[in-house]
C-alpha positions as CSV (number, residue, x, y, z in Angstrom):
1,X,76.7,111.4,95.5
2,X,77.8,108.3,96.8
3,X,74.6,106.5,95.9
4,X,75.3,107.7,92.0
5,X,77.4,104.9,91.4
6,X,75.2,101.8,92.7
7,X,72.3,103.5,90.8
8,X,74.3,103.7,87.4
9,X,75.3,100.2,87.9
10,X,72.3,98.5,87.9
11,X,71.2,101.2,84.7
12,X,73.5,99.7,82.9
13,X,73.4,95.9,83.6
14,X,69.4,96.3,82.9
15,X,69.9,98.8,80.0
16,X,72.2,96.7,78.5
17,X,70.2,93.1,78.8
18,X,67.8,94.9,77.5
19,X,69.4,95.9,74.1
20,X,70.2,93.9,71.3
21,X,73.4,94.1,69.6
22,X,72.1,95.7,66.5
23,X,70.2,98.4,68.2
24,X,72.8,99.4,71.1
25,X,75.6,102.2,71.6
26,X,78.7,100.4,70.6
27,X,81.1,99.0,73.5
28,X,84.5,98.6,73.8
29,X,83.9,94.3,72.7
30,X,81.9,95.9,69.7
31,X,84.4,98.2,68.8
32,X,87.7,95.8,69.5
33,X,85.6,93.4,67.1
34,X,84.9,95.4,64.4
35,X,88.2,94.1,62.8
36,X,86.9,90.6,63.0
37,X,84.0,91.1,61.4
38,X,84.8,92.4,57.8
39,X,83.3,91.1,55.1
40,X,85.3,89.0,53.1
41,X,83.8,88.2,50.4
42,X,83.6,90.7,47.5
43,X,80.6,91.9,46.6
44,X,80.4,90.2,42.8
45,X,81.0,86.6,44.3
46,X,78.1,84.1,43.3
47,X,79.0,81.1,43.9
48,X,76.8,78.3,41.8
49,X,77.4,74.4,41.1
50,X,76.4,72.9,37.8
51,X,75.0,69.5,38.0
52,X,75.3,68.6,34.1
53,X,79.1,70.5,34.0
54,X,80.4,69.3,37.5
55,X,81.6,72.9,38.2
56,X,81.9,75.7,41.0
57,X,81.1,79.2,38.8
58,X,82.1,82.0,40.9
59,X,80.5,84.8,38.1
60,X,82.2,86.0,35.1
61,X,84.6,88.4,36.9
62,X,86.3,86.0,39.7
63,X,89.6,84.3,38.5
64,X,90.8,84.0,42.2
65,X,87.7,82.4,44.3
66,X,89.7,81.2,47.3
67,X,91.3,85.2,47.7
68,X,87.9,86.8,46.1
69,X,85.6,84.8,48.1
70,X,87.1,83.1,50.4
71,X,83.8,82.3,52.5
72,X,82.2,80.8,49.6
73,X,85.2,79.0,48.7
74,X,85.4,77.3,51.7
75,X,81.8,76.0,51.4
76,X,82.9,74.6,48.0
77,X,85.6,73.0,50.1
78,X,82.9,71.8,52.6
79,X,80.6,70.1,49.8
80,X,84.0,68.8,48.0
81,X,85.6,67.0,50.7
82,X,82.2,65.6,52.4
83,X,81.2,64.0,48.8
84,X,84.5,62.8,49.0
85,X,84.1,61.0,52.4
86,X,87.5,62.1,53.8
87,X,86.4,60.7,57.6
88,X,87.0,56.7,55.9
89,X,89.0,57.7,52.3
90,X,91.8,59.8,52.9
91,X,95.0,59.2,54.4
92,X,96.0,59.7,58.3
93,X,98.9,60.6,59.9
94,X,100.2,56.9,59.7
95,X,98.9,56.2,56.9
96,X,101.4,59.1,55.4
97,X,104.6,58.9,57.7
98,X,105.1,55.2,58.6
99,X,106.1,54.8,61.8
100,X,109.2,52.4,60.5
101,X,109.4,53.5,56.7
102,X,111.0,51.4,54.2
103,X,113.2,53.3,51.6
104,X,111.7,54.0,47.9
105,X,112.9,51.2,45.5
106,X,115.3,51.7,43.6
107,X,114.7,50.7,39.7
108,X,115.9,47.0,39.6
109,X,114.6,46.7,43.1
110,X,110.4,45.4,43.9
111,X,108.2,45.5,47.4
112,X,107.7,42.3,46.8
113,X,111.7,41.0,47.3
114,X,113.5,44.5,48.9
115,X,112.4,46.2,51.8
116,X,111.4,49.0,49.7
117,X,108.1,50.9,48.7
118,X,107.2,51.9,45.4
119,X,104.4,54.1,45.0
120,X,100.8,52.6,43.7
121,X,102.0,49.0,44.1
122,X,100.1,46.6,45.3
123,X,102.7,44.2,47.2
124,X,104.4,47.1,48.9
125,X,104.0,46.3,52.6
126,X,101.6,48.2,54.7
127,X,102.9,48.6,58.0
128,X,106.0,49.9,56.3
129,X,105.2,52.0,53.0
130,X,102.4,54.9,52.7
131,X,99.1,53.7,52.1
132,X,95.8,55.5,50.8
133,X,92.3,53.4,52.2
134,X,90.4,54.8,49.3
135,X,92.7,52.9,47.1
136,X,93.8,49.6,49.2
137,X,90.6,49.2,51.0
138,X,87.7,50.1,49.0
139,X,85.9,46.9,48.8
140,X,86.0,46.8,52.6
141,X,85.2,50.5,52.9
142,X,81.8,49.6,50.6
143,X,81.1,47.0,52.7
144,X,80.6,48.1,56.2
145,X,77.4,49.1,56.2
146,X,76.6,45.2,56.3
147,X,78.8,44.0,59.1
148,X,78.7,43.9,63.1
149,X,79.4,46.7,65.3
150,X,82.4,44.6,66.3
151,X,83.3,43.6,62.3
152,X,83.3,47.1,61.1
153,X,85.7,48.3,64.0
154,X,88.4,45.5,62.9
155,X,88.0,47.0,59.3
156,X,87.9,50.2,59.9
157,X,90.6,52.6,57.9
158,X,93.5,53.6,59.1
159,X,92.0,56.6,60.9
160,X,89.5,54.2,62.9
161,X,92.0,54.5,65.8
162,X,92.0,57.6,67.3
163,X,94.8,59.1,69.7
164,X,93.3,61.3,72.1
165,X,95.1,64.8,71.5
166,X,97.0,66.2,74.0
167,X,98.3,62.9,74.7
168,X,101.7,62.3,72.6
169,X,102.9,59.7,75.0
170,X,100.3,57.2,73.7
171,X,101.2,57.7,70.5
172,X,103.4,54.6,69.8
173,X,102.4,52.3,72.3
174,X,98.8,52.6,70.5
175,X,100.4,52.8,67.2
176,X,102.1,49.0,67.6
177,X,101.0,46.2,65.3
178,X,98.7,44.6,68.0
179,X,96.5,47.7,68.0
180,X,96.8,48.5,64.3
181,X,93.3,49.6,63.0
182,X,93.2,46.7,59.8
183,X,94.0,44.0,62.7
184,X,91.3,42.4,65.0
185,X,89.5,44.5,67.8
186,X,89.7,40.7,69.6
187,X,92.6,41.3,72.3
188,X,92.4,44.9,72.8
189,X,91.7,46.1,76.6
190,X,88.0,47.6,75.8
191,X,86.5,49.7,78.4
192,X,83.3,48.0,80.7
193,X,80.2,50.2,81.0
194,X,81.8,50.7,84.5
195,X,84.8,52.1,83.2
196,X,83.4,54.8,81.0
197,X,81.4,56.0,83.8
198,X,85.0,56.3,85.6
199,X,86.0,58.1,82.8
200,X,82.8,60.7,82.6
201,X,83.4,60.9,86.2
202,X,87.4,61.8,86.6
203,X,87.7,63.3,83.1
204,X,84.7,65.4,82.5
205,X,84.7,68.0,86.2
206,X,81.7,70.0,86.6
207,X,83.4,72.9,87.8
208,X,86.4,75.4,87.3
209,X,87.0,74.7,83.7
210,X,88.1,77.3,81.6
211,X,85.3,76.1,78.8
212,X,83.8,73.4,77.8
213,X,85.7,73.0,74.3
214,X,89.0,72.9,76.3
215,X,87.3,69.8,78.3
216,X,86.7,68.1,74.7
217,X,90.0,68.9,73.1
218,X,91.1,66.9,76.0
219,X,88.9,64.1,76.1
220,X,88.1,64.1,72.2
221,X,89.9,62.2,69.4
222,X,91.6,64.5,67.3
223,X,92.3,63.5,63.4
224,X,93.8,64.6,60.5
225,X,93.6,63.4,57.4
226,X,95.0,64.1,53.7
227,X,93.5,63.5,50.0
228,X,95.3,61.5,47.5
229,X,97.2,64.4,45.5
230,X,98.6,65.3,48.6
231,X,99.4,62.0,49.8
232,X,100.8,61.2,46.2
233,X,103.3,64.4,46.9
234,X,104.8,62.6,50.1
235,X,104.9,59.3,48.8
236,X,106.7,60.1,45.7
237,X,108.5,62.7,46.3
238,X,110.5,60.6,49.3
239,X,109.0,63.1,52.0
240,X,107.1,60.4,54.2
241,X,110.1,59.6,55.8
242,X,112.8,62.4,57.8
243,X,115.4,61.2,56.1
244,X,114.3,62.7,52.4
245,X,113.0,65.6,54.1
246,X,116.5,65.9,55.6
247,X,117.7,65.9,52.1
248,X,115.6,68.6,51.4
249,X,116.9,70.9,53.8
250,X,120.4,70.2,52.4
251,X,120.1,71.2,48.9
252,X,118.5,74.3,50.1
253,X,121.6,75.0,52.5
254,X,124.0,73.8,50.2
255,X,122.8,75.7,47.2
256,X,122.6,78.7,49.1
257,X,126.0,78.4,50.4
258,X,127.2,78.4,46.7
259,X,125.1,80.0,44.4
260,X,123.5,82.7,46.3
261,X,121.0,84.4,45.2
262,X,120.2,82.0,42.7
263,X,117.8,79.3,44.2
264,X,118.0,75.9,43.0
265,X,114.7,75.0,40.6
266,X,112.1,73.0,42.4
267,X,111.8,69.4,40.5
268,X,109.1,67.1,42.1
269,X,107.9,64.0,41.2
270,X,104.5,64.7,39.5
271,X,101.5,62.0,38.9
272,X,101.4,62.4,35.2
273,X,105.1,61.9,35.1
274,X,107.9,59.1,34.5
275,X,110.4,60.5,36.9
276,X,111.6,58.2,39.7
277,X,113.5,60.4,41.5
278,X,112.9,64.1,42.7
279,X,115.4,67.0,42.7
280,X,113.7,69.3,45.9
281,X,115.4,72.4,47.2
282,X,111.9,73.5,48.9
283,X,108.8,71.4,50.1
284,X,105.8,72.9,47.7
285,X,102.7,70.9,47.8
286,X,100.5,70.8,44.3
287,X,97.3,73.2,44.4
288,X,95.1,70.6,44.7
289,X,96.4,69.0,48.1
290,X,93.9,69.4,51.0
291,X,94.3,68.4,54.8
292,X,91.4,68.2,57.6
293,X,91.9,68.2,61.1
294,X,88.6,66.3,62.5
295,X,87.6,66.4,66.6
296,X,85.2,63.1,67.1
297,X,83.3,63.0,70.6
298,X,81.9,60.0,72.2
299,X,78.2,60.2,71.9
300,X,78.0,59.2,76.3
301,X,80.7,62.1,76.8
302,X,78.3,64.5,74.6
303,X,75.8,64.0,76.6
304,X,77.2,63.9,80.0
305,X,78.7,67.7,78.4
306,X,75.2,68.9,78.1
307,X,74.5,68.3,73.8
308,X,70.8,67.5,72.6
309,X,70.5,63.6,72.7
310,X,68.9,63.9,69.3
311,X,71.3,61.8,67.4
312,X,69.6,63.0,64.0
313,X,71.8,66.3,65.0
314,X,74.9,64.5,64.3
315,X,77.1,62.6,62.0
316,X,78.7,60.2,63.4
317,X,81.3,57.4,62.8
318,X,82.2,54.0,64.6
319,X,85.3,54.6,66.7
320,X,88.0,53.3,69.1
321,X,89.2,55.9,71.3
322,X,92.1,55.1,74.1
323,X,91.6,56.4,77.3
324,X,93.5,56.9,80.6
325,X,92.0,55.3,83.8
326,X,94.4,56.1,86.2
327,X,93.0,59.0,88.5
328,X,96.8,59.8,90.6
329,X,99.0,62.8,89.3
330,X,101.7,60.7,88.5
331,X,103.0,61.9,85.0
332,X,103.3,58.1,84.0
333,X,100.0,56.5,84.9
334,X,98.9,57.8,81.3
335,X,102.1,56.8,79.5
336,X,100.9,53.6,77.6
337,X,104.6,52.5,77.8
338,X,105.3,52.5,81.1
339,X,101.1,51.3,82.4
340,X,99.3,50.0,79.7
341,X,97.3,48.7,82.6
342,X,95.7,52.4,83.3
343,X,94.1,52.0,79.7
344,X,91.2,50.7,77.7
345,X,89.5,51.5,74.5
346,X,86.3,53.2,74.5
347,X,84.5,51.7,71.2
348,X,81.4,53.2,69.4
349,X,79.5,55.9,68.3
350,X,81.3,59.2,68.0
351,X,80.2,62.8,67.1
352,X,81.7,64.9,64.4
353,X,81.7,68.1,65.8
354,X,84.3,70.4,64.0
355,X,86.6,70.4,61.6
356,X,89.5,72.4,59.5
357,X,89.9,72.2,56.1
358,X,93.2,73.4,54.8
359,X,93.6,73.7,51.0
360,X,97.1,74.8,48.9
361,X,94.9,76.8,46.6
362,X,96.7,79.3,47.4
363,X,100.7,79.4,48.2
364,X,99.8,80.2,51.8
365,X,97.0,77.9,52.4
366,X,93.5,78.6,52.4
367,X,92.7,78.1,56.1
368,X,88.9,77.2,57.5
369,X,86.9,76.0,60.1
370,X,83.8,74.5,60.8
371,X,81.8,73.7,64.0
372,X,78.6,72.3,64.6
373,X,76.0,74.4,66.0
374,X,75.7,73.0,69.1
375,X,78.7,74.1,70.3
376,X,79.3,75.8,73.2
377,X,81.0,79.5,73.0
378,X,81.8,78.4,69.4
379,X,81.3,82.3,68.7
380,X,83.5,83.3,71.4
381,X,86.3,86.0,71.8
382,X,86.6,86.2,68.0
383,X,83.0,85.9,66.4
384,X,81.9,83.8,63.9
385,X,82.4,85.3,60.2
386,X,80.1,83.7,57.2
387,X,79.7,86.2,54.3
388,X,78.1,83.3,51.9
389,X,76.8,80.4,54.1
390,X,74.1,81.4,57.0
391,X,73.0,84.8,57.9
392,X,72.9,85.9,61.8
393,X,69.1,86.6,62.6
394,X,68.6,90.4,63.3
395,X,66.5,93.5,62.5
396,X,68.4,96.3,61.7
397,X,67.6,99.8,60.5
398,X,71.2,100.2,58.9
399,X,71.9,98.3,55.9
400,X,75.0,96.3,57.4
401,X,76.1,93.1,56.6
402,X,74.6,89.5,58.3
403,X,77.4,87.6,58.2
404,X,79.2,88.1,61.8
405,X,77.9,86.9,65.0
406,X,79.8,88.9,67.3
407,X,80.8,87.1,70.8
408,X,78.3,86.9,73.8
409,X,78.9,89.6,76.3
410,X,77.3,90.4,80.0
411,X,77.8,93.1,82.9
412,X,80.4,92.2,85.2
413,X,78.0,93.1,88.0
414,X,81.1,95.1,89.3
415,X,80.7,98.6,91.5
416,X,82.2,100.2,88.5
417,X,80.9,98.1,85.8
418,X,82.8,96.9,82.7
419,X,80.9,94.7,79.8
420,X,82.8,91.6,79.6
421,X,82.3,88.2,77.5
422,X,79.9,86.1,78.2
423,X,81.5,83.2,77.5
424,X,80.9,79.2,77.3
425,X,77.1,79.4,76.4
426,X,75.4,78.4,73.0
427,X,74.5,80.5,70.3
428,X,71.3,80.9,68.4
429,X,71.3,79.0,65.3
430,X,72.0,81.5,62.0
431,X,69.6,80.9,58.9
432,X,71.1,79.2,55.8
433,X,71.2,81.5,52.8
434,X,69.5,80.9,49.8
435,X,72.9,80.6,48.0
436,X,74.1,77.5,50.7
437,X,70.6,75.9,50.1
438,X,70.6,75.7,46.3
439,X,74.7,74.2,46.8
440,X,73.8,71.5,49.0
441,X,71.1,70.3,47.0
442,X,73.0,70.9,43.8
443,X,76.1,69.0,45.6
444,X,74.0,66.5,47.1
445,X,74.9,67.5,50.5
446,X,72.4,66.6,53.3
447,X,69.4,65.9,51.4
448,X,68.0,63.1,53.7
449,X,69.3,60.5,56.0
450,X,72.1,58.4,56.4
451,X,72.2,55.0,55.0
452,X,74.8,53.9,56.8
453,X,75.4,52.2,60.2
454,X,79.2,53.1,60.9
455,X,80.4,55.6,59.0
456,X,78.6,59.1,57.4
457,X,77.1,59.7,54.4
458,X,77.0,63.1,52.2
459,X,73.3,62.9,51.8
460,X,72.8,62.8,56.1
461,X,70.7,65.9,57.1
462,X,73.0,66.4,60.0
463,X,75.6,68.2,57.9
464,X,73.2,71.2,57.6
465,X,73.7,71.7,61.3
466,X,77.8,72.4,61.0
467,X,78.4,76.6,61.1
468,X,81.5,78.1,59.4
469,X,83.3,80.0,61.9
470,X,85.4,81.9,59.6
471,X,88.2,82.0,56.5
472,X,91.5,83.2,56.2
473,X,94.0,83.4,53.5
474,X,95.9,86.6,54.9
475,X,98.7,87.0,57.9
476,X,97.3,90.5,57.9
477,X,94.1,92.3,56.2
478,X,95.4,95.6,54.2
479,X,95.6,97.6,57.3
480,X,97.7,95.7,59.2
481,X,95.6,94.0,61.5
482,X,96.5,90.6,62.4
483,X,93.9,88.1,61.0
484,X,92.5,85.4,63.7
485,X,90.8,82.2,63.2
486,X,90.4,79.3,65.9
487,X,87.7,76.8,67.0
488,X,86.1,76.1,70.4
489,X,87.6,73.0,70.3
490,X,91.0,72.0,68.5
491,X,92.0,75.6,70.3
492,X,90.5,75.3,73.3
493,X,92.2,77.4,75.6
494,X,93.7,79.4,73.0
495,X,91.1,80.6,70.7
496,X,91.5,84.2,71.5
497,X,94.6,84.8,69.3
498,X,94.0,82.2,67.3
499,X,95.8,82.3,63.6
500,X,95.9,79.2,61.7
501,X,98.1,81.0,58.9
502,X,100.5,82.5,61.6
503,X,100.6,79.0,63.8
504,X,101.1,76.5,60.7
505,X,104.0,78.6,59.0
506,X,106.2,78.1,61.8
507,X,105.8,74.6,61.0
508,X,109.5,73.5,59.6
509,X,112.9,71.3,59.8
510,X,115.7,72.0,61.8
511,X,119.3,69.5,61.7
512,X,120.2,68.2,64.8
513,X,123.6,66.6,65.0
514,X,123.9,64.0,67.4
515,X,126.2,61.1,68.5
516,X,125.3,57.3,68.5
517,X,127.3,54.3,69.7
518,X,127.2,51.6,67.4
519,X,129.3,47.9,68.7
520,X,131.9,50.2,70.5
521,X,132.1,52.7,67.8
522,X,130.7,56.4,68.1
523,X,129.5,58.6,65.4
524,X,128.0,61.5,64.6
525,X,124.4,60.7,62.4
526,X,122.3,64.0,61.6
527,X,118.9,64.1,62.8
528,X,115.2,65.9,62.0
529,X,114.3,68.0,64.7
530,X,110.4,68.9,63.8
531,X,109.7,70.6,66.7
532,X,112.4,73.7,66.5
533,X,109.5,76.0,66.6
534,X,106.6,76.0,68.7
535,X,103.2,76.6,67.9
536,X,102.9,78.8,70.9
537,X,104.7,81.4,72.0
538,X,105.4,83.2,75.4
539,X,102.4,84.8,76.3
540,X,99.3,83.3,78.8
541,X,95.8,84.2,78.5
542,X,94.0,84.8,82.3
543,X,93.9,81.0,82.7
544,X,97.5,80.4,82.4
545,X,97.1,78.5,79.0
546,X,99.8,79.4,76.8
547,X,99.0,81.4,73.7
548,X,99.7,80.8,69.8
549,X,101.5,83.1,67.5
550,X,99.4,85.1,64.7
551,X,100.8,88.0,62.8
552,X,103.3,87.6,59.8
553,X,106.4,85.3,60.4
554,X,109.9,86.2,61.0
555,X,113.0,85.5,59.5
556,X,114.9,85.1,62.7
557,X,112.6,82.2,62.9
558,X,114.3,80.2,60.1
559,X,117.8,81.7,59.1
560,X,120.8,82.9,61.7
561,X,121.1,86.1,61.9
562,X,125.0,86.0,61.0
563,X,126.8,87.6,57.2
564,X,125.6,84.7,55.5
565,X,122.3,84.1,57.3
566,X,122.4,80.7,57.2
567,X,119.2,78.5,57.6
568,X,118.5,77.1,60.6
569,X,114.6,75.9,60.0
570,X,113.2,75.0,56.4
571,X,109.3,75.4,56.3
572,X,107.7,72.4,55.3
573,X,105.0,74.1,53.6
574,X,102.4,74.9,56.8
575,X,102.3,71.3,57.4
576,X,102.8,70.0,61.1
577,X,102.4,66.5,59.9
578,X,105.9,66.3,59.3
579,X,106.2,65.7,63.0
580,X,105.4,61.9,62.2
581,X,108.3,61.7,59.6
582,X,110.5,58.8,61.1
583,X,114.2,58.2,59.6
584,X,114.2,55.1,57.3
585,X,114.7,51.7,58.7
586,X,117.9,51.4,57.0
587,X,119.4,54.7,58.3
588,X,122.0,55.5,61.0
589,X,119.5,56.8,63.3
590,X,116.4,54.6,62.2
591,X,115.2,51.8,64.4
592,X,114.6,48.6,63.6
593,X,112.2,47.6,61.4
594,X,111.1,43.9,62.4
């Protein structure tokens, strides 16, 4: 008997090498996966473009795509937002919440005399007052296909400069008017071919990583941009600043307070509207407002990370990313502030290689990802879910469904062996579906080459090679499973509990009062306090990274808990953004603006 054991052991760790996962017995992954994997698009979903009409047709009997279909859906979102070139036309964080907003203008006030913004003017003041680049730099945008390498970068959009995630402290020092992405490159400290190689070296180890998307989520530059009818919402509704999103919280307290259980009626300034001024008791984003999160890779770090040097893979962008030198522990050699010295600006070619699209077709947000095939563990702990877009190569004798990829798993080699994940590694390339074929060329979506030198193009073949990892528009499917979606990369470290839905509606205002002293005199000023709830909560995975929430909210989370249940947190409508509201220049607790 006690040679049993040994000899079972290496049974199973050849047995099950052997097997593929459509034609072996079921394992405890398999099984624990099985609610990942559903199939969430409804059978009677045909999703079709018209080139003549301009229109998505989902078949006669779908009048809710994004719930119906939420799969397809989200590759209608993909072909949508690429043909609208959201990397160089939308909106970035700044470009939303000013760092030092001016107040709206009153009616007999202008831009052009007050320190005020009025939306869609063309003499309100840029570093001050929202701006879209689709709108206020289009003739540049349309040009930079013609300049320099060092041209385009001083043109660039907003969204040209890049904060490194994971690295708030930059955010203001790189955010001053010297670095500002419409100034001149000319000045800036940018890195020597030396100084990457530091970088590569120090910043990218070679061992004892947890994977290799928690290496790029560190080193990557992380952006998120909005389109215009959601950029239109903040501007004119006096939410790109905390102060009106202050406001906002107040009516909702206020009315509570007095006319419980009757809730205020929402009145927003709309685009096709006269009103100047809104009436908000809740923050309520029109349907058509979208958001992306982007992760952009420098093409020397992609390679020293072990991606295919084919640069046909990719779609790519000219970029500035700002990068940390400094190879001590000390907390403040990367703190721009303090040692600007320890920096310099990495500029060129940089990979697209995911991104989440966020859409308010839905009240909750239709929540998707996408990553780019080359990824590594991209499929990992969760699986990758595509009911419409590619189909997971397999022969199977049972007719069940193509569209999961379930994650990578391996023997643990143990005396008593256990199958584990097998995690970190790449997976094999699904085939597109006839359905995502005729869309892309109906949509005009990677059809050929780019044209351009710095910035993507819709028709670039590279966009075939992006994978959607998976939808969600539920807290919970009908069973009461918690729903999950993450991506190697912008959840690194946390991608096995992973809930967009869960994580972004914790998203909210709290009112913080606080005392200032003002020429001898001290006062209390209220305050937005962005950050009440965190996106993670007290749980580590086996590496010690903390862990998000998923599951449905709770109310605890936003109202006390006393007779009245008071609110404590508004929701800002899933949107973390809000975190880059700054009070107005000419409030109590602003700064100064000049």
């Amino acid at each position: 008997m006690k040679y049993t054991i040994p000899v079972v052991a290496v049974c199973l760790l050849s047995c099950f090498a052997a097997q593929s996962e459509d034609t072996r017995t079921p394992n405890d992954i398999d099984y624990s996966m099985y609610f990942n994997a559903d199939i969430r698009d409804a059978e009677f979903c045909e999703l079709t473009y018209s080139k003549t009409n301009k229109k998505y047709q989902y078949g006669k009997n779908v009048t809710n795509p994004a719930m119906t279909c939420p799969d397809a859906f989200s590759w209608q979102l993909f072909t949508q937002v690429v043909n609208d070139r959201f990397w160089s036309n939308w909106a970035e964080e700044r470009a939303n919440w000013p760092e030092y907003p001016y107040p709206l203008c009153s009616e007999s006030e202008s831009p052009a005399k007050n320190k005020c913004c009025t939306p869609g003017s063309a003499s309100n003041n840029k570093e001050h007052c929202p701006t879209f680049p689709a709108k206020q730099y289009a003739r540049t945008l349309k040009k930079l296909n013609h300049f320099s390498d060092k041209k385009a970068q001083s043109l660039l959009s907003e969204h040209s400069e890049l904060i490194p995630t994971g690295r708030p402290s930059v955010l203001s020092a790189m955010r001053n008017k010297n670095l500002k992405a419409h100034g001149e490159i000319t000045g800036t400290n940018i890195c020597t071919p030396a100084q990457v190689e530091h970088v590569k070296r120090v910043l990218i180890p070679k061992s004892g990583y947890e994977s290799k998307g928690r290496i790029i989520r560190q080193i990557n530059s992380e952006v998120t941009v909005r389109n215009l009818p959601f950029h239109d919402y903040l501007f004119r509704n006096n939410l790109y600043n905390a102060d009106g999103v202050l406001d906002v919280f107040e009516n909702n307290n206020k009315n509570q307070q007095k006319n419980a259980p009757f809730h205020s009626r929402n009145q927003s300034v709309m685009q096709d509207t006269t009103a100047t001024k809104a009436k908000l008791s809740t923050i309520d984003l029109p349907p058509d407002a979208i958001m992306i999160k982007s992760n952009w890779l420098y093409h020397e770090f992609a390679t020293e990370l072990g991606y295919p040097q084919d640069t046909n893979r990719y779609i790519s962008k000219t970029l500035k990313t700002s990068v940390c030198l400094a190879e001590d522990k000390d907390p403040t050699s990367c703190n721009a502030k303090e040692k600007p010295e320890n920096f310099c600006d990495i500029v060129g070619k940089h990979y697209l290689l995911a991104f989440h699209i966020s859409s308010k077709d839905i009240p909750q947000w239709v929540w998707t990802t996408f990553e780019h095939v080359d990824n590594f563990g991209r499929c990992d702990f969760t699986g990758c879910n595509d009911a419409f877009g590619f189909n997971r190569k397999v022969e199977s004798k049972d007719d069940v469904g193509l569209n999961y990829v379930s994650p990578k798993q391996r023997s643990d080699e143990l005396n008593s062996p256990s199958i584990v994940y097998n995690r970190d590694l790449k997976y094999e390339a699904e085939e597109m579906s006839a359905s995502l074929r005729a869309l892309l060329k109906n949509t005009g979506i990677a059809q050929g080459q780019s044209t351009s030198e710095h910035e993507p193009d819709p028709e670039d073949s590279a966009w075939s090679h992006f994978r959607l990892k998976g939808s969600q528009v539920n807290f919970t499917d009908h069973m009461g499973h918690s729903t999950l979606l993450g991506n190697s990369i912008t959840e690194g470290g946390f991608m096995q509990q992973s809930s967009c839905i869960s994580c972004h509606s914790r998203a909210g205002v709290h009112k913080v009062m606080k005392e200032i002293t003002a020429d001898g005199e001290t006062k209390q000023v209220k305050t937005a306090d962005f950050f009440k709830l965190s996106v993670f909560e007290r749980q580590l995975s086996d590496f010690g990274y903390q862990q998000s929430v998923h599951n449905v909210p709770k109310s605890e989370w936003f109202y006390n808990n006393n007779d009245k249940a008071t609110l404590d947190v508004l929701q800002t409508d899933f949107i973390w953004g809000f975190l880059f509201a700054s009070p107005l220049c000419t409030s109590e607790s602003g700064e100064e603006c000049d």
